[in-house]
C-alpha positions as CSV (number, residue, x, y, z in Angstrom):
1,X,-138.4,93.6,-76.5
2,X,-140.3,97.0,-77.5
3,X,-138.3,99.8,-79.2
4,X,-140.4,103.0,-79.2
5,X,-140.2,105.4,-82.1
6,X,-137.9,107.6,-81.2
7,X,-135.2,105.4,-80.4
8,X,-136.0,103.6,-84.3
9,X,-135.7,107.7,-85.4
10,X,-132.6,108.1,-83.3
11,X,-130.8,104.8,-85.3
12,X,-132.1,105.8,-88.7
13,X,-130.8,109.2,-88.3
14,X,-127.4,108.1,-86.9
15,X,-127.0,105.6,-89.4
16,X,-127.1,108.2,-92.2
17,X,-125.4,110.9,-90.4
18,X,-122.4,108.2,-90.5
19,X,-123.1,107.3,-93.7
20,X,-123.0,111.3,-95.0
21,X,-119.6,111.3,-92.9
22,X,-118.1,108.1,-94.1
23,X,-118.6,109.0,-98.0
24,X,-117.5,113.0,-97.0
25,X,-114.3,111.7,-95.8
26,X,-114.2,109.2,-98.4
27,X,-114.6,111.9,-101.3
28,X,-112.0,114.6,-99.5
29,X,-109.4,111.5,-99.4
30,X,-109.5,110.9,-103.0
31,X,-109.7,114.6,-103.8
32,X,-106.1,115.0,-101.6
33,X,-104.5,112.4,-103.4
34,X,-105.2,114.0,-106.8
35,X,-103.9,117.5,-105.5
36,X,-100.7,116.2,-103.6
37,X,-99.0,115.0,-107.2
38,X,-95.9,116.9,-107.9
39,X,-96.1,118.9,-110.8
40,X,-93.3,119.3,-112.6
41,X,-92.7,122.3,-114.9
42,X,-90.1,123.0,-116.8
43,X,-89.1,126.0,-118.5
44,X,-87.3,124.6,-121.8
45,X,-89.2,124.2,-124.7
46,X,-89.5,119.8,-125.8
47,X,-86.6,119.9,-128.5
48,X,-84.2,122.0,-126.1
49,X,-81.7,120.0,-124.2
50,X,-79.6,122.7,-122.5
């Protein structure tokens, strides 16, 4: 079976366009998960219980 060139280019290219997706959604994920914890501030000073 003969696979011209541009179908090889076509692959290649798809391949790391899904790669460059994969790790862009992969990165945004963790990135989310680091921004949705709930901060908690509090406006006594350590020492104050009241």
């Amino acid at each position: 079976m003969y696979i011209d060139s541009m179908t090889i280019t076509a692959f290649v290219v798809f391949a790391v366009a899904m790669a460059v997706f994969v790790k862009h959604c992969f990165i945004n994920s963790c990135i989310e998960k680091d921004d949705d914890k709930p901060v908690v501030e509090h406006d006594v000073e350590p020492g104050n219980r009241s």
